[in-house]
Predicted model as a PDB file, atoms N, CA, C, CB and O in Angstrom, pLDDT in the B-factor column:
MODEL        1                                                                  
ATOM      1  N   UNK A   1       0.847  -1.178   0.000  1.00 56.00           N  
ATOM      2  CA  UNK A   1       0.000   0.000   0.000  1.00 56.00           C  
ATOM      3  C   UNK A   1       0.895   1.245   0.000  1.00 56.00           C  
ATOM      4  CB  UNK A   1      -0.965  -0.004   1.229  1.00 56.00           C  
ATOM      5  O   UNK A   1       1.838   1.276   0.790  1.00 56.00           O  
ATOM      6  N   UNK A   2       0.672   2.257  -0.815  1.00 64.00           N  
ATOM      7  CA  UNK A   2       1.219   3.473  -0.970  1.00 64.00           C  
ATOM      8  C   UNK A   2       0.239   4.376  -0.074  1.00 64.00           C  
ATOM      9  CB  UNK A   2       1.343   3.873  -2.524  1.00 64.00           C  
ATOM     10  O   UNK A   2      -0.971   4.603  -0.084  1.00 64.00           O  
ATOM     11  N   UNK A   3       1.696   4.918   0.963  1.00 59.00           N  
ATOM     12  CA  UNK A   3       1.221   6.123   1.428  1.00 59.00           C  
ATOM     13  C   UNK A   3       0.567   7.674   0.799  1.00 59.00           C  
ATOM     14  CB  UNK A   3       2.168   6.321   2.002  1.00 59.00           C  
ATOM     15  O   UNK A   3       1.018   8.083  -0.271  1.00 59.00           O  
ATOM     16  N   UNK A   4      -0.422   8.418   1.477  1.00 60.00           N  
ATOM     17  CA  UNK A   4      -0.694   9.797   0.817  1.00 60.00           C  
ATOM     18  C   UNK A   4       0.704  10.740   1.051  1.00 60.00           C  
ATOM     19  CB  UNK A   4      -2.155  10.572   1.588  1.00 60.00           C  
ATOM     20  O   UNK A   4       1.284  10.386   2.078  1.00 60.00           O  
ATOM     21  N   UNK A   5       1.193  11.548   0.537  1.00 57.00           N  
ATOM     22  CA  UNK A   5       1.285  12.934   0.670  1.00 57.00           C  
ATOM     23  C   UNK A   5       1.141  12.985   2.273  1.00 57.00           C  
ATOM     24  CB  UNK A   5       0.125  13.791  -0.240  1.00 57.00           C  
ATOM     25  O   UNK A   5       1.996  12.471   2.995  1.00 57.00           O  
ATOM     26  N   UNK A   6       0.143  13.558   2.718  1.00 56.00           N  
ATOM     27  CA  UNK A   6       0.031  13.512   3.950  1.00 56.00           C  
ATOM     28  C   UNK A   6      -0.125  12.719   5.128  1.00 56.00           C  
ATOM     29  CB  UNK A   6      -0.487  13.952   3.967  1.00 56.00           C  
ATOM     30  O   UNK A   6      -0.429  13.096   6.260  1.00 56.00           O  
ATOM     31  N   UNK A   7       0.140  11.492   4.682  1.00 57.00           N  
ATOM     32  CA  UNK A   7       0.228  10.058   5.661  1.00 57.00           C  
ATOM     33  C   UNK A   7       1.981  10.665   5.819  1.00 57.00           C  
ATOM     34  CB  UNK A   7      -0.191   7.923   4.636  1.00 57.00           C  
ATOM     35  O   UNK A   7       2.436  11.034   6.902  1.00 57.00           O  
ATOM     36  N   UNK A   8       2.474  10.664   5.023  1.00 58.00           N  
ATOM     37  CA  UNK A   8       3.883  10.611   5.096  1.00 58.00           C  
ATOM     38  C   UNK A   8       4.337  11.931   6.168  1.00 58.00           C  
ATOM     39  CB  UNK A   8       4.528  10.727   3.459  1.00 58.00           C  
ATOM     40  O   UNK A   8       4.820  11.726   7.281  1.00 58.00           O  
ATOM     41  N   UNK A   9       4.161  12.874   5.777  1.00 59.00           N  
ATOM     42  CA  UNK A   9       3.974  14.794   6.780  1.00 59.00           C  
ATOM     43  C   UNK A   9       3.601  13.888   8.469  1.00 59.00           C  
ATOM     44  CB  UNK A   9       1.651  16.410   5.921  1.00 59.00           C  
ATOM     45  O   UNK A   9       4.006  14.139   9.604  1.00 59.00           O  
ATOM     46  N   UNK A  10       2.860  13.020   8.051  1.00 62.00           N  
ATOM     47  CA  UNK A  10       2.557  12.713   9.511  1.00 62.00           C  
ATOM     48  C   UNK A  10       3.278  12.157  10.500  1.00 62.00           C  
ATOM     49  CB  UNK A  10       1.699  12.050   9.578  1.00 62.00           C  
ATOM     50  O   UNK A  10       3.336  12.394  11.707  1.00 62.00           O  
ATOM     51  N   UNK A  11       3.966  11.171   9.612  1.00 67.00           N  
ATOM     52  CA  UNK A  11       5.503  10.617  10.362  1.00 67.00           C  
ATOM     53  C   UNK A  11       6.440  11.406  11.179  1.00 67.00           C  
ATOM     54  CB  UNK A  11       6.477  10.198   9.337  1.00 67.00           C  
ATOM     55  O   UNK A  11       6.931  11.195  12.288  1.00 67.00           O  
ATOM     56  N   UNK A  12       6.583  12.581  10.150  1.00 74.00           N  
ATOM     57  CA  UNK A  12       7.677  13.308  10.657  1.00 74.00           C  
ATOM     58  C   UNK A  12       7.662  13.770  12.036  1.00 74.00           C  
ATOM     59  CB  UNK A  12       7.859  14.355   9.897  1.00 74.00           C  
ATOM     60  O   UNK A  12       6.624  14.248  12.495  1.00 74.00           O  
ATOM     61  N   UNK A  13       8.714  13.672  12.737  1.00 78.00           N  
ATOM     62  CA  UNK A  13       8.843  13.782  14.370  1.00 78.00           C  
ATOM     63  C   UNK A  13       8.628  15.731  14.442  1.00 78.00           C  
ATOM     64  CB  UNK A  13      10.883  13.001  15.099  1.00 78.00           C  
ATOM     65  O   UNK A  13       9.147  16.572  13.709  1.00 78.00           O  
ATOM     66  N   UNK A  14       7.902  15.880  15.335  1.00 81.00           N  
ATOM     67  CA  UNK A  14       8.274  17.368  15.777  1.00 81.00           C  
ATOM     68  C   UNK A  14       9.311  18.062  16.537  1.00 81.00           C  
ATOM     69  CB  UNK A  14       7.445  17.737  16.366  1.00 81.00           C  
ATOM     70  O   UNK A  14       9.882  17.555  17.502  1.00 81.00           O  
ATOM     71  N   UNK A  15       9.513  19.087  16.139  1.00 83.00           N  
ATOM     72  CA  UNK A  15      11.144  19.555  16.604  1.00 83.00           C  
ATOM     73  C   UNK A  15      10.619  20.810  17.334  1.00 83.00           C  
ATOM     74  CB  UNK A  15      12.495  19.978  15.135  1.00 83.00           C  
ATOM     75  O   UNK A  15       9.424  21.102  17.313  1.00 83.00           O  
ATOM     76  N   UNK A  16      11.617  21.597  18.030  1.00 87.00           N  
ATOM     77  CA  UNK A  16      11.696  22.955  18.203  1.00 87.00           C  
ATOM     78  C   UNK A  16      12.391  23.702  17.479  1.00 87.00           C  
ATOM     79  CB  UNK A  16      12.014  23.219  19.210  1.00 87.00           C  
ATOM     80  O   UNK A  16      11.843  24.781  17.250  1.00 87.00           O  
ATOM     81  N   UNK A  17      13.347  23.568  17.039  1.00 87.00           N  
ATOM     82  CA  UNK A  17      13.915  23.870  16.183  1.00 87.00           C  
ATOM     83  C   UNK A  17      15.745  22.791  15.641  1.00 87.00           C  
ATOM     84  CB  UNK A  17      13.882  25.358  16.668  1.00 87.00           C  
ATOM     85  O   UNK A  17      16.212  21.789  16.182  1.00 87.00           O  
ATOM     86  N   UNK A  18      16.205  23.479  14.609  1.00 83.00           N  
ATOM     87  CA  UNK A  18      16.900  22.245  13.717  1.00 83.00           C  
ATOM     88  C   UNK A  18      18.234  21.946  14.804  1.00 83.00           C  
ATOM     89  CB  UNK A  18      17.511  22.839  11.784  1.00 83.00           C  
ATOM     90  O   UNK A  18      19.021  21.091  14.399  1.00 83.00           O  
ATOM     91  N   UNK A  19      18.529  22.544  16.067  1.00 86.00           N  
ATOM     92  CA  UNK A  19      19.142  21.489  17.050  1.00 86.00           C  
ATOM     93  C   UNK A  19      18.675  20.740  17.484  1.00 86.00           C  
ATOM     94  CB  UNK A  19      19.580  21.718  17.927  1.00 86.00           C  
ATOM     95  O   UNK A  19      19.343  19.706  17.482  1.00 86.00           O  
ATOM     96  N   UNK A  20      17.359  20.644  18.116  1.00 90.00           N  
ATOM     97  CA  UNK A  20      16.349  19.836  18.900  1.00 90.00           C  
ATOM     98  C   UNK A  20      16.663  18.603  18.752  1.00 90.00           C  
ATOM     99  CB  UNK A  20      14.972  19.986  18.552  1.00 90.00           C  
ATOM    100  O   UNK A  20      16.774  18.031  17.667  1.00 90.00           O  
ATOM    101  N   UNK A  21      16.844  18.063  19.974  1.00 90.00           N  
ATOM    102  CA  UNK A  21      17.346  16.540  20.130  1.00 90.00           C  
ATOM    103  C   UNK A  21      16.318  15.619  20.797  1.00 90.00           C  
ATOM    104  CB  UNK A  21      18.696  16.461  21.038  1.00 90.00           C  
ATOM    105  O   UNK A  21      16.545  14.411  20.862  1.00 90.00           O  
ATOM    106  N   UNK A  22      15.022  16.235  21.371  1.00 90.00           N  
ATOM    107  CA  UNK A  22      14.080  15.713  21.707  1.00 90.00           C  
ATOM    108  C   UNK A  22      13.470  14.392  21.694  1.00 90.00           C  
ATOM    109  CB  UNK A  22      13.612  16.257  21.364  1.00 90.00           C  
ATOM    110  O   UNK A  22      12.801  13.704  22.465  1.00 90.00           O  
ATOM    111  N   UNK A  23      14.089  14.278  20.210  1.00 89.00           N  
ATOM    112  CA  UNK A  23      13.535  12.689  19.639  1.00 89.00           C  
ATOM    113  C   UNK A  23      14.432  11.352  19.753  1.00 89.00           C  
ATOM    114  CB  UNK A  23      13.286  12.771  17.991  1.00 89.00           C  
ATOM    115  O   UNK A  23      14.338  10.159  19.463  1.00 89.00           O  
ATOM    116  N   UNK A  24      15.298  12.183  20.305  1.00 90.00           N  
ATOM    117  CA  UNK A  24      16.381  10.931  20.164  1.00 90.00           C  
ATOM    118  C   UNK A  24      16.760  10.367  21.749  1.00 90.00           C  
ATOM    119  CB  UNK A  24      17.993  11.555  19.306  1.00 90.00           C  
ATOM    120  O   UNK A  24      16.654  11.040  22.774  1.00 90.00           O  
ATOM    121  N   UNK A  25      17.214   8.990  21.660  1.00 93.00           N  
ATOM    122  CA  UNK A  25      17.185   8.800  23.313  1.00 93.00           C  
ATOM    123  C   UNK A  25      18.525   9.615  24.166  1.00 93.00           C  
ATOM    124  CB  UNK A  25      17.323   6.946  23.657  1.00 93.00           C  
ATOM    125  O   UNK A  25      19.700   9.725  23.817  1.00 93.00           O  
ATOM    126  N   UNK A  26      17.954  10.025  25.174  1.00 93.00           N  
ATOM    127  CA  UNK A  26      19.340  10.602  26.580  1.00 93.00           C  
ATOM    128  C   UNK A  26      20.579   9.743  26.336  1.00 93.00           C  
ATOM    129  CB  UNK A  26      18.836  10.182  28.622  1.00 93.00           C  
ATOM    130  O   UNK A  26      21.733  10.167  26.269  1.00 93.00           O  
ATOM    131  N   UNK A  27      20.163   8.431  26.209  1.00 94.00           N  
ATOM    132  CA  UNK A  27      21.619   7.575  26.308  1.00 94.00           C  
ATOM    133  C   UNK A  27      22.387   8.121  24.894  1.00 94.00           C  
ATOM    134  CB  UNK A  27      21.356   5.550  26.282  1.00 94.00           C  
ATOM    135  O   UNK A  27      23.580   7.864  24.730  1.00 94.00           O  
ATOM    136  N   UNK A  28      21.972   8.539  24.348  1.00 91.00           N  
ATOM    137  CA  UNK A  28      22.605   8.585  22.696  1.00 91.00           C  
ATOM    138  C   UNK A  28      23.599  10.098  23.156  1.00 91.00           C  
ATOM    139  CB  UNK A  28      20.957   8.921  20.977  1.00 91.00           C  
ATOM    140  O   UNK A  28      24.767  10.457  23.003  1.00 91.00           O  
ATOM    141  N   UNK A  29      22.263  10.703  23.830  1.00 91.00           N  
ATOM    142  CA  UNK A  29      22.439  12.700  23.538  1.00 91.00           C  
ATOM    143  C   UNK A  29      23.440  13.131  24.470  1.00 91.00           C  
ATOM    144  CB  UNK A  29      20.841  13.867  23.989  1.00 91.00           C  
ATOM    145  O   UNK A  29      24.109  14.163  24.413  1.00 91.00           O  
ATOM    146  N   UNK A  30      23.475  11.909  25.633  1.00 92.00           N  
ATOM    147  CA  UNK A  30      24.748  12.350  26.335  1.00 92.00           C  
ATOM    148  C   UNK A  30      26.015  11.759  26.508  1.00 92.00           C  
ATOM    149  CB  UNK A  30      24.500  12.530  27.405  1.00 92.00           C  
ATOM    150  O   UNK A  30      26.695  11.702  27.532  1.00 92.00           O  
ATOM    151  N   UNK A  31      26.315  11.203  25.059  1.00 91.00           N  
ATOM    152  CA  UNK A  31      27.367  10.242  25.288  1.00 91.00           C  
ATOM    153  C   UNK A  31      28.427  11.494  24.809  1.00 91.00           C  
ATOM    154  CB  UNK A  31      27.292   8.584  24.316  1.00 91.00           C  
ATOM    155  O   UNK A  31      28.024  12.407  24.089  1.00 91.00           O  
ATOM    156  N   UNK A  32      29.548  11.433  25.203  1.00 90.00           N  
ATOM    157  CA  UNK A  32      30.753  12.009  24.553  1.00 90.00           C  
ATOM    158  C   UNK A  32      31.056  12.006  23.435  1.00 90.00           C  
ATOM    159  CB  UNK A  32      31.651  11.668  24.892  1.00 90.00           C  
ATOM    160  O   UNK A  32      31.162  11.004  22.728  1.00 90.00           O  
ATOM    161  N   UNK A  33      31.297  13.501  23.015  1.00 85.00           N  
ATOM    162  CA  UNK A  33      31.355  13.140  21.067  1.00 85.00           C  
ATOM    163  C   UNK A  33      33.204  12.938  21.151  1.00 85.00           C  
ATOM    164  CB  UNK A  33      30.635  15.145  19.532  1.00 85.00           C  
ATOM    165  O   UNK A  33      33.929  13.281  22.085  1.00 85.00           O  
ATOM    166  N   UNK A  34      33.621  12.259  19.816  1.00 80.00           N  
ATOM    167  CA  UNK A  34      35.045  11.586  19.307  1.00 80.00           C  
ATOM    168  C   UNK A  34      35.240  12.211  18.189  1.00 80.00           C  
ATOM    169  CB  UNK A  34      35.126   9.996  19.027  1.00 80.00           C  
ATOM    170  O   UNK A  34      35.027  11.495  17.211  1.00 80.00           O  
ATOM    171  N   UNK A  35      35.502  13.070  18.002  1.00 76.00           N  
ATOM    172  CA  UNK A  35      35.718  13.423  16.585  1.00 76.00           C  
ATOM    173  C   UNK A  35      37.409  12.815  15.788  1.00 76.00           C  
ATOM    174  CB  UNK A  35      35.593  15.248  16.636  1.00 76.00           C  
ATOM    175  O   UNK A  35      38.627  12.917  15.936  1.00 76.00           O  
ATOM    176  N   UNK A  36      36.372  12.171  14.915  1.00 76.00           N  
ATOM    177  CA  UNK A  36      37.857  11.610  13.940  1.00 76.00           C  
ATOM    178  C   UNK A  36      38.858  12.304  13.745  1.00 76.00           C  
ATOM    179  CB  UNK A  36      37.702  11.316  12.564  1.00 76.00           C  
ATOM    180  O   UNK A  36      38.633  13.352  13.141  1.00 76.00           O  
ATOM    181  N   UNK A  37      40.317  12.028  14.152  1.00 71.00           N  
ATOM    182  CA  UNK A  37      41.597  12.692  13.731  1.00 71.00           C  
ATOM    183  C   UNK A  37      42.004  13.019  11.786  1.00 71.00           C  
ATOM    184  CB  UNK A  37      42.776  11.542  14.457  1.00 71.00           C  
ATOM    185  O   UNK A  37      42.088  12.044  11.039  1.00 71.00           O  
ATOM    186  N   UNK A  38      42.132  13.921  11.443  1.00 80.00           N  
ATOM    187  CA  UNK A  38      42.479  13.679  10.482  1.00 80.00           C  
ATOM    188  C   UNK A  38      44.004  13.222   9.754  1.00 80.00           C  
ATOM    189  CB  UNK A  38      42.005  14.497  10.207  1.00 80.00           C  
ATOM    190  O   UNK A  38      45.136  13.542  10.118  1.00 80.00           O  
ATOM    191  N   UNK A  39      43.697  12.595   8.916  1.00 86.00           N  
ATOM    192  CA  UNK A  39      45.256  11.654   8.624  1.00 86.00           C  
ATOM    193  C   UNK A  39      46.157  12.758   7.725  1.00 86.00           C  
ATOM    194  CB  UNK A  39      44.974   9.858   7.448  1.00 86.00           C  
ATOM    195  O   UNK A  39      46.250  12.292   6.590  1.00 86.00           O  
ATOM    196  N   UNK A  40      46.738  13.835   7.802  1.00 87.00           N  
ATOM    197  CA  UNK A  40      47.701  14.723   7.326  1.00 87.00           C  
ATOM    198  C   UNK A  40      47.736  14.102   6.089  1.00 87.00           C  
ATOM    199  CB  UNK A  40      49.042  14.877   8.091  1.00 87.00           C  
ATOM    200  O   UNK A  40      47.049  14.558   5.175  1.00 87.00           O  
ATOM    201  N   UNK A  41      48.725  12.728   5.859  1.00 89.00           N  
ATOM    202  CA  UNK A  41      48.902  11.965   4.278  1.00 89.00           C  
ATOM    203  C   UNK A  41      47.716  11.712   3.454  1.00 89.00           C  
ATOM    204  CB  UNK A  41      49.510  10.490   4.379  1.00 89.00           C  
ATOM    205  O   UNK A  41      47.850  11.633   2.232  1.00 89.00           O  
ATOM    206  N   UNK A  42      46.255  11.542   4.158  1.00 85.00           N  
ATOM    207  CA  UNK A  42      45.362  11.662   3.266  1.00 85.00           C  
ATOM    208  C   UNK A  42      44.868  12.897   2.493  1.00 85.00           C  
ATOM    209  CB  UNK A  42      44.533  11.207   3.785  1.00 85.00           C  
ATOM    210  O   UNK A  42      44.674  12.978   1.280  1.00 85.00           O  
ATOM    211  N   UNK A  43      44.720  13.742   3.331  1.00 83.00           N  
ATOM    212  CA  UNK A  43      44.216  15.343   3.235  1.00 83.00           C  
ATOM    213  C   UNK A  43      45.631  15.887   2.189  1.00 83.00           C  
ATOM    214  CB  UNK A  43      44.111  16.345   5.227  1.00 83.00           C  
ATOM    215  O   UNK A  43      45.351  16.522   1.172  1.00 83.00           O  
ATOM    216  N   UNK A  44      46.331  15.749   2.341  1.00 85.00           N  
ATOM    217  CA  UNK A  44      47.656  15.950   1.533  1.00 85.00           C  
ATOM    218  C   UNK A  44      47.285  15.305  -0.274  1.00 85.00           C  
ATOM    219  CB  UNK A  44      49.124  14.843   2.506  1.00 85.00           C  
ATOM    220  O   UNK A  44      47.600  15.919  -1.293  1.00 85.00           O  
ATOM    221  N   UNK A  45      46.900  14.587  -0.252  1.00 87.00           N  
ATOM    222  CA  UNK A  45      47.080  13.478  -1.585  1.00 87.00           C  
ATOM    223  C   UNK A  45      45.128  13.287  -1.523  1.00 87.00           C  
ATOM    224  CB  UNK A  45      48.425  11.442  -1.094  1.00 87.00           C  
ATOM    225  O   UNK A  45      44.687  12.357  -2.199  1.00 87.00           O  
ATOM    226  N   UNK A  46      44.408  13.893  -0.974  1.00 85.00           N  
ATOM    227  CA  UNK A  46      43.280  14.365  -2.174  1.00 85.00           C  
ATOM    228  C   UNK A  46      43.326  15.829  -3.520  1.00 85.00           C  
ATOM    229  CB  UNK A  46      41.960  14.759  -1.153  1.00 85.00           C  
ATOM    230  O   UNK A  46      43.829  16.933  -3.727  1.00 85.00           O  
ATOM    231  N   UNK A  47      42.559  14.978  -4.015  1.00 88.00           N  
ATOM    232  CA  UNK A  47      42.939  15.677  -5.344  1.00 88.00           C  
ATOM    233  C   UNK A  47      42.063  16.835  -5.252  1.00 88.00           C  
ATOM    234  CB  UNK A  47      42.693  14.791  -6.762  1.00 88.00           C  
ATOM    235  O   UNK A  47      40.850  16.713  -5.081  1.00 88.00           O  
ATOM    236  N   UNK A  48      42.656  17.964  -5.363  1.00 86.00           N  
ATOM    237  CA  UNK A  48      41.638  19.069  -4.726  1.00 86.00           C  
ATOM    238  C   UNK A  48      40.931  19.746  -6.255  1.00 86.00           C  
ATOM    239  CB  UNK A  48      42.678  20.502  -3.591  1.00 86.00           C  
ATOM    240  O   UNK A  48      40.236  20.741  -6.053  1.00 86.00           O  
ATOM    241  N   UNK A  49      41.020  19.404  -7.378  1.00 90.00           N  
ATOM    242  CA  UNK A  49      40.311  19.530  -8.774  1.00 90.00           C  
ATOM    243  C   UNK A  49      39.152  18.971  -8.621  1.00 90.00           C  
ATOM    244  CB  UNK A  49      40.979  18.898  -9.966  1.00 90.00           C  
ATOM    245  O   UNK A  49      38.345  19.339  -9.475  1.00 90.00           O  
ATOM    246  N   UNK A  50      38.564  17.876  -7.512  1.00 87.00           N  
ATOM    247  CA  UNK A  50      37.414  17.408  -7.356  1.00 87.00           C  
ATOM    248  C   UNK A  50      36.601  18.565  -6.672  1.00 87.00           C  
ATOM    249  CB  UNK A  50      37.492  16.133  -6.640  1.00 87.00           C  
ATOM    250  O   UNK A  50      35.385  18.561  -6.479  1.00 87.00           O  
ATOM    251  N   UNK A  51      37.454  19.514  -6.354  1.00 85.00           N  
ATOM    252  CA  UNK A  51      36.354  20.582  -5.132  1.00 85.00           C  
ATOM    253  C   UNK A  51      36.334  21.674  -6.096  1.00 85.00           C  
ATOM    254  CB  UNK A  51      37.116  21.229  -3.229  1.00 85.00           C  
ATOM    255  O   UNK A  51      35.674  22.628  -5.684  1.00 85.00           O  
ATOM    256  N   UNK A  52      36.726  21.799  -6.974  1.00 89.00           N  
ATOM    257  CA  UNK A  52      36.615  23.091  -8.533  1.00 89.00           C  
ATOM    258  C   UNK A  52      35.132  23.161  -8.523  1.00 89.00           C  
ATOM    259  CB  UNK A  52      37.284  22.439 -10.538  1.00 89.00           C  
ATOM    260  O   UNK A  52      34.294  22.278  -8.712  1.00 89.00           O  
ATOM    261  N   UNK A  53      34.953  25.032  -8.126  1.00 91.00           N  
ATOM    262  CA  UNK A  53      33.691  25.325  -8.172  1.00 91.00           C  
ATOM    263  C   UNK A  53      32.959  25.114  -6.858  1.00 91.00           C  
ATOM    264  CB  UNK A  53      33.151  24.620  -9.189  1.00 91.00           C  
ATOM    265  O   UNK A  53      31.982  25.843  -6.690  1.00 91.00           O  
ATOM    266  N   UNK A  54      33.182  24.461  -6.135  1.00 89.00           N  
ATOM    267  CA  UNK A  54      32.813  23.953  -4.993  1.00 89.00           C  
ATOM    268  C   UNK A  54      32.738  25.094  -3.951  1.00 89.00           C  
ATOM    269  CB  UNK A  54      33.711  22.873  -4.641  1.00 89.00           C  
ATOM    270  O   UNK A  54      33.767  25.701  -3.655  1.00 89.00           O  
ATOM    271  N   UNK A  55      31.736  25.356  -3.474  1.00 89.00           N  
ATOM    272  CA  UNK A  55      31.805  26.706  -2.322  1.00 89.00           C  
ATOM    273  C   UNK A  55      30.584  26.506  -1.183  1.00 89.00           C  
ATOM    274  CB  UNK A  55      31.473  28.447  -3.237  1.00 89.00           C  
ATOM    275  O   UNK A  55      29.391  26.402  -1.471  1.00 89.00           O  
ATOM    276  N   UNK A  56      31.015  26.481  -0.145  1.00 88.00           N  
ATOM    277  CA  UNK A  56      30.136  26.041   1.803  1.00 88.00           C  
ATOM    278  C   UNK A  56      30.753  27.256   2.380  1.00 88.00           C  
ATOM    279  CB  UNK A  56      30.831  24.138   3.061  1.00 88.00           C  
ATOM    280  O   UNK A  56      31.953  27.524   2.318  1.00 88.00           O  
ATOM    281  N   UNK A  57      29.864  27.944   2.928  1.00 86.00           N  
ATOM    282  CA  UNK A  57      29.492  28.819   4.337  1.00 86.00           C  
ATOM    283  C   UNK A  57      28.298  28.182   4.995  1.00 86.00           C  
ATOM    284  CB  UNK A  57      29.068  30.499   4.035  1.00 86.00           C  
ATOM    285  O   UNK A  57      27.525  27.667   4.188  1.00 86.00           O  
ATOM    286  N   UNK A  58      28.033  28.110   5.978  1.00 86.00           N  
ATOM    287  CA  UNK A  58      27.394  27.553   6.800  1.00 86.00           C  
ATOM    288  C   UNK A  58      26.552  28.691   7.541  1.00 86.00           C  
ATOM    289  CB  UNK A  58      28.273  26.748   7.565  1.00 86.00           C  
ATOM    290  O   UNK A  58      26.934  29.338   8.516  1.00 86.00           O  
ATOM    291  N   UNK A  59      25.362  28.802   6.897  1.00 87.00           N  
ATOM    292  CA  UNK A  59      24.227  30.387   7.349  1.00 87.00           C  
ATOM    293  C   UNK A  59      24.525  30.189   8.868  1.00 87.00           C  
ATOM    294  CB  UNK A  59      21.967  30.312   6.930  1.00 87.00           C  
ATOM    295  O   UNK A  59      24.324  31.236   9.484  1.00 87.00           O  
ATOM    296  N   UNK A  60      24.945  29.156   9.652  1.00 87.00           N  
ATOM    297  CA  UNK A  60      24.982  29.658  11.249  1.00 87.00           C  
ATOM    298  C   UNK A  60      26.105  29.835  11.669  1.00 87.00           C  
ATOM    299  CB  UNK A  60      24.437  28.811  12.254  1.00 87.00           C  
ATOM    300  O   UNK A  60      26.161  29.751  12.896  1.00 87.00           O  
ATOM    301  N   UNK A  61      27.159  30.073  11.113  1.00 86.00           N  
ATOM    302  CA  UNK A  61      28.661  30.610  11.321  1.00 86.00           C  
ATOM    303  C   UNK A  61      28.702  31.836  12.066  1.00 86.00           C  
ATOM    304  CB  UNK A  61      29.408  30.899   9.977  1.00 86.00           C  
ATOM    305  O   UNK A  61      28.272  32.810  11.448  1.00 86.00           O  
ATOM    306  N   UNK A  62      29.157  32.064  13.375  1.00 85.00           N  
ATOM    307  CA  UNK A  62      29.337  33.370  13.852  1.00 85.00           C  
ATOM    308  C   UNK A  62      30.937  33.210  13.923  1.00 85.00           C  
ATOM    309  CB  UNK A  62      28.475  33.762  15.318  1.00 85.00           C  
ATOM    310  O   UNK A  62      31.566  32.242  14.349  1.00 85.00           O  
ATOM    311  N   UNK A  63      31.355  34.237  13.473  1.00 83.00           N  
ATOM    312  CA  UNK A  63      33.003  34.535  13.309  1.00 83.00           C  
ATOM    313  C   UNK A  63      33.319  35.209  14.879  1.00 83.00           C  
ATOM    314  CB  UNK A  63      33.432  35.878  11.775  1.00 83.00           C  
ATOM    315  O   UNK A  63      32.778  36.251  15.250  1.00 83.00           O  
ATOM    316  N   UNK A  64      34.054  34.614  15.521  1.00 83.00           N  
ATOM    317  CA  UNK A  64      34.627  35.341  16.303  1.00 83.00           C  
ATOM    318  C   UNK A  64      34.961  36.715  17.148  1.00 83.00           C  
ATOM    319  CB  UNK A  64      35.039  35.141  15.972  1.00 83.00           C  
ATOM    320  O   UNK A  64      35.609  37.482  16.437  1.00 83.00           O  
ATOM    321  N   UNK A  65      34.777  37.096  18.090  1.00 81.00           N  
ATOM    322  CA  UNK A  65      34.518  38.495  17.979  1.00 81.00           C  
ATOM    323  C   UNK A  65      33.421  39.149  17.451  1.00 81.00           C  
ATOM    324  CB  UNK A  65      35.352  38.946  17.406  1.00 81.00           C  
ATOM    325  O   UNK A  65      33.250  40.364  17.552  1.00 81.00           O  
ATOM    326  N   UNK A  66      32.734  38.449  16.938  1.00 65.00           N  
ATOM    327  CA  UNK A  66      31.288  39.111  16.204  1.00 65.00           C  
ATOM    328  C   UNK A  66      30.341  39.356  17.647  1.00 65.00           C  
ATOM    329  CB  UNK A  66      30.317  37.733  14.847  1.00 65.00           C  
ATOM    330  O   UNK A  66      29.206  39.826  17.569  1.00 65.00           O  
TER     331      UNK A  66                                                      
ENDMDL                                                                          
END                                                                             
């Protein structure tokens, strides 16, 4: 059976806004984040002609001192 249009809208979890972690369990939201090291020799030896044209700012960037 195929869902409507609005069967589907209905799924969607409600937020407060696009941090809102509400939906997800405590055990998850308070675990310690790990952020991956980056490997110098990899970042070195990507081919940066794949990122030609390529342009990210991030609309919630506050610069420093701002």
């Amino acid at each position: 059976m195929e869902m409507s249009r609005r069967e589907k809208m209905d799924a969607t979890p409600m937020s407060k806004n696009r941090r809102d972690t509400c939906n997800f369990d405590k055990e998850f939201t308070k675990m310690p984040t790990d952020m991956t090291p980056t490997d110098k020799l990899v970042i070195m030896n990507l081919d940066q002609d794949d990122f030609l044209g390529f342009s990210y700012t991030n609309p919630q960037y506050v610069a420093p001192g701002n």
